[in-house]
N, C-alpha and C positions, 0 to 999 in steps of 0.2 A: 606044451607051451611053458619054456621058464619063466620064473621070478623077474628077470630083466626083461622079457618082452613084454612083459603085465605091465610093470612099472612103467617102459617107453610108451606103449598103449596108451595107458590114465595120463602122462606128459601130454601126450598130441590129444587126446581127444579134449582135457580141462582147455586148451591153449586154443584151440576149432571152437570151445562153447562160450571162451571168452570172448574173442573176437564177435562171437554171431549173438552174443548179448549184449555186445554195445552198439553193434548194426541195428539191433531193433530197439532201441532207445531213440535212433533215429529217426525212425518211420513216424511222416506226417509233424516233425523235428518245426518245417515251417509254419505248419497250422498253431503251435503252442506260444512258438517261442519271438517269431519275426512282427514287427510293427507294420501296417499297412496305410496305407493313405487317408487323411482326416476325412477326404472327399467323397461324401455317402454316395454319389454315385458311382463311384469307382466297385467293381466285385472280384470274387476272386474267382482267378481261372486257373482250370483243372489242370494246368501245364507246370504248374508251383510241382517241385520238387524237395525232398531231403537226401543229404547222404552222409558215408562216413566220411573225413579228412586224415590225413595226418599231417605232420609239420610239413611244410613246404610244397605241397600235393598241388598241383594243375589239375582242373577237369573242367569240361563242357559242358554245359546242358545247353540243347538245342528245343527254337520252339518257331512257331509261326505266329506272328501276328500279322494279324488283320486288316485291310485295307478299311481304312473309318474309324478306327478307336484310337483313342489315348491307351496308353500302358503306362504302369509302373512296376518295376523291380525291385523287390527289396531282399537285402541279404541281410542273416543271421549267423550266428555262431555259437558255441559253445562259454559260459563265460571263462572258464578255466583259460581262453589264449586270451592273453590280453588284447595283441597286437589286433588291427583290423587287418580285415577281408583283402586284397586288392583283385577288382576285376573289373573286364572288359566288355563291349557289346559289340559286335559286331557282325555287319552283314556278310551272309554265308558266301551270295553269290560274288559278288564284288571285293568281298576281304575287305573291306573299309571298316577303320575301327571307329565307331557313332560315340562311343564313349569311354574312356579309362577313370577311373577316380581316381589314380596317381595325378594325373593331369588338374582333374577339377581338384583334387586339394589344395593347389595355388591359388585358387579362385575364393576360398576360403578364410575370411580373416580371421586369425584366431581371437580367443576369449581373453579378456583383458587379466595382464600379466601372464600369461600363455607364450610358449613360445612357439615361433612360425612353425617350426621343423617337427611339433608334436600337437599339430590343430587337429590331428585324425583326416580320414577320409570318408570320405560319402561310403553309405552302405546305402544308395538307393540312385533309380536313375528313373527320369518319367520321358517319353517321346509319345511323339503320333505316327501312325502309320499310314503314310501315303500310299503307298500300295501291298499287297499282300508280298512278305516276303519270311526267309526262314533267317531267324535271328540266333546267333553264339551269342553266351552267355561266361566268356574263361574266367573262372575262378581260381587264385593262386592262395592258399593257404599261408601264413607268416610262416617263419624260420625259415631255417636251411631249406635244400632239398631230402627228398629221402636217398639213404644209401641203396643203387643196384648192384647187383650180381650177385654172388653166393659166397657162404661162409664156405670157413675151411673143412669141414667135410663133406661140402658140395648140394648140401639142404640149403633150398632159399632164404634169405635172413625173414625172418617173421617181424612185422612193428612192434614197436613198444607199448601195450598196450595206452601207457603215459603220455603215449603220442597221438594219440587216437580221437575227434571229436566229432561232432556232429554240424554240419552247416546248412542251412533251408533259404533256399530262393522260396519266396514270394513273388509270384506273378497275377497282378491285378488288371483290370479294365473297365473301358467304358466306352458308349459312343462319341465318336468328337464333338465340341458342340459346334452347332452350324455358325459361322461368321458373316456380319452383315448384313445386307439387305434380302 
């Protein structure tokens, strides 16, 4: 084995341990770092996730809720992006989107001398579940997109580590309370 295949070696492997030690910074990312609801009845349920990002990254986390409980979602970040979160909820079966916090950020006055356009967006959503059904949770990272396809020697482009952060849904619950008589 020559000196150049030592040195490409120690290149990919430092670049694989970088990567899979900022992965595990994220593990359980939501238990540390995301706020959950004042509501001592509310608890957490085991369907809370963490993962990596990078700029501009979509992903789903799918879960079911329960026919009879309130839920709340809460998402977190990295503080290194400034920018917030923006996501969606939506039912699996029907495609119906239940929530965007693009949308509810208009619903949001902002803070005096604030301007409209930088009130932020919701990093949380609470519903009830009338019947049991499987809920999308799309999550879109700020920035651009990430760049696809392959560099010019034909090696997949690898992230920037700089690009790189950690995001954790929080998923919370509780029994509905009963209304009424």
């Amino acid at each position: 084995m020559g000196i150049k295949s030592l040195i490409g070696l120690t290149v990919i492997f430092s670049g694989f341990f970088t990567l899979s030690s900022i992965g595990q910074e994220c593990n359980n990312f939501h238990k540390r770092k995301c706020y959950g609801s004042d509501n001592a009845y509310m608890s957490y349920n085991t369907q809370s996730k963490s993962g990596m990002f990078i700029l501009g990254h979509t992903s789903d986390l799918v879960f079911v809720a329960h026919s009879g409980q309130d839920y709340r979602v809460s998402l977190c970040q990295d503080k290194k992006v400034e920018e917030p979160l923006k996501f969606q909820v939506i039912d699996s079966r029907s495609k119906d989107i239940l929530f965007d916090n693009q949308d509810a950020a208009l619903d949001i006055p902002p803070a005096e001398g604030e301007d409209p356009e930088e009130a932020g967006l919701p990093q949380f959503f609470e519903f009830s579940a009338d019947a049991t059904k499987k809920i999308i949770i799309r999550i879109t990272a700020p920035g651009p997109p990430p760049q696809k396809g392959e560099s010019k020697r034909g090696k997949k482009n690898e992230p920037d580590p700089d690009d790189l952060f950690c995001v954790g849904v929080l998923v919370e619950n509780m029994p509905s309370p009963k209304l009424g008589f």
